[in-house]
N, C-alpha and C positions, 0 to 999 in steps of 0.2 A: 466937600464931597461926602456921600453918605454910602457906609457901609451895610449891607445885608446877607449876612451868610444865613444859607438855607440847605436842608437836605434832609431827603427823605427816612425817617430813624425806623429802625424796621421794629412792626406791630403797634407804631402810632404814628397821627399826624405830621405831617412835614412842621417842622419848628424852623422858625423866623424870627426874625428880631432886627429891626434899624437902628442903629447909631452913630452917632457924629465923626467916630473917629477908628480905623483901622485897628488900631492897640483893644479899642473896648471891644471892636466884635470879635477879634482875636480872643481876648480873654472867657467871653460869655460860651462862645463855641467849647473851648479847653473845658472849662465847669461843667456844660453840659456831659461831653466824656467821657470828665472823669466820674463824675451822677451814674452814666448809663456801664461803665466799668464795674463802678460797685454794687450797680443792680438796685442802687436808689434812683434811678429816672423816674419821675412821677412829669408826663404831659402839663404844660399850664396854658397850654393854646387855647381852653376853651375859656380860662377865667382871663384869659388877653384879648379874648374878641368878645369877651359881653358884656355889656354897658348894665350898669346897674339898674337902671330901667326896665332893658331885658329879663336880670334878675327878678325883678318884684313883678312883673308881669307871669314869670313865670310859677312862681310863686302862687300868685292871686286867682292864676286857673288852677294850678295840679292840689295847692295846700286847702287854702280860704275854703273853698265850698265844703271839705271835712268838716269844718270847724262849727260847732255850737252859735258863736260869734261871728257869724260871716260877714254878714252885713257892717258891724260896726267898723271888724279888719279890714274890708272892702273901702272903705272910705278912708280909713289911716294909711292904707297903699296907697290909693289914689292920689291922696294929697304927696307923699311920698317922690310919685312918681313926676309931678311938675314941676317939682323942685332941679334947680341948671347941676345937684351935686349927681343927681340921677343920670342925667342925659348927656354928661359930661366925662362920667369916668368911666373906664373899662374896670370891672372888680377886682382886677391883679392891683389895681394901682390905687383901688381906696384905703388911705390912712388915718390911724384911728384921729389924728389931729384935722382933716376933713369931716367928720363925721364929731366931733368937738366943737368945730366952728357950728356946723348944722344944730347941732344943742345947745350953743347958746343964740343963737338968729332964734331958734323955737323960741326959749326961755321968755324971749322980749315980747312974744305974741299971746303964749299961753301959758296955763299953769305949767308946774312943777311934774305936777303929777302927770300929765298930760305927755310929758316929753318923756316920762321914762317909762310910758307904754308903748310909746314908740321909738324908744333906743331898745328896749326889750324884744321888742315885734322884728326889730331890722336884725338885730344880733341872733334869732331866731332865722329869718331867712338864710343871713349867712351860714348857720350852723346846717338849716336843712339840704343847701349846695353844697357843703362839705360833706354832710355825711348819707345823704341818700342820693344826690345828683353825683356824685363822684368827680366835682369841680375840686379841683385843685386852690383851693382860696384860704386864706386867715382871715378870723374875726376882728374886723377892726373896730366891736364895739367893744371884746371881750376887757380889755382893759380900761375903758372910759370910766371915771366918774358921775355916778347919777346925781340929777337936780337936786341941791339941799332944800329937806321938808318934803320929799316925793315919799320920804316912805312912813310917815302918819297917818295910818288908815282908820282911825276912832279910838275909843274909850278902852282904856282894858278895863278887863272885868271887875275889878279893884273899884275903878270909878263909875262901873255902873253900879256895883252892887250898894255904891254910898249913895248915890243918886236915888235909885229906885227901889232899895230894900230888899229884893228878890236873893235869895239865897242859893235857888236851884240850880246849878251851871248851866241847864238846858236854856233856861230861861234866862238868863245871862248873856249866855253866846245869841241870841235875840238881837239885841239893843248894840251891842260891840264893834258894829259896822257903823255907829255913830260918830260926829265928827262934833268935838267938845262944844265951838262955836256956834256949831247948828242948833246941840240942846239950848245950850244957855240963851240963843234968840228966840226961841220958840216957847223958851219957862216965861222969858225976862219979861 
């Protein structure tokens, strides 16, 4: 048999919720209660009915087109949103060990660096549902682990300044977005 206690909480949505058994909706009702007692009720109806799909779509219209980077973000949603972790879960129920799996499935496809542009990009949506959309949701990237080797971005100034003799820091910070492998193929 399945339980559904439901009732209308006054100044927000009706809260719902199915469970297997009597005792559980018994007890989620009572927490609820006691939550709207203490004047801590915060609604999560809306992070219960929206598929993280919905999330990144919503995203991709209201954020992306702000952005400097549209185009490129536009295409990191996209790919994003084909994914079964998208279309499968409502955002109350994404865990950061979902979203663990999802980076390493990435890892075996692409770079390093590649995945923690897009655990960065996702943990960013999440944060903008939390904190401008007023969804009721946690970061489930905020504690992940990034790729090891994602965060090597070139040469510090030390090894260019050996390299290329330049003294001037202007001229330095130049060359610093270089990638060691890439000079030494292009000297060698």
């Amino acid at each position: 048999m399945i339980y559904q206690p439901a009732w209308p909480l006054q100044g927000t949505d009706r809260q719902t919720k199915t469970f297997e058994t009597r005792a559980e909706a018994e007890q989620w009702a009572h927490a609820i209660e006691v939550e709207m007692d203490k004047g801590a009720f915060v609604s999560r109806a809306e992070a219960e009915s929206t598929t993280l799909r919905e999330l990144l779509e919503r995203y991709l219209e209201e954020v992306t087109p702000l952005k400097k980077g549209a185009e490129p973000e536009t295409n990191r949603l996209r790919l994003m949103m084909r994914h079964p972790l998208a279309r499968r879960f409502f955002i109350a129920g994404v865990r950061g060990v979902d979203i663990a799996r999802w980076r390493d499935e990435c890892l075996r496809k692409v770079t390093p660096a590649t995945v923690t542009r897009d655990l960065v990009l996702l943990g960013y949506v999440f944060e903008v549902a939390r904190k401008e959309s007023g969804i009721y949701v946690h970061n489930p990237v905020r504690n992940l682990t990034l790729p090891p080797g994602s965060s090597r971005k070139g040469l510090n100034t030390i090894e260019v300044a050996s390299i290329t003799g330049h003294k001037d820091l202007r001229m330095l910070r130049r060359y610093t977005h270089l990638k060691a492998e890439d000079l030494a193929r292009k000297l060698g």
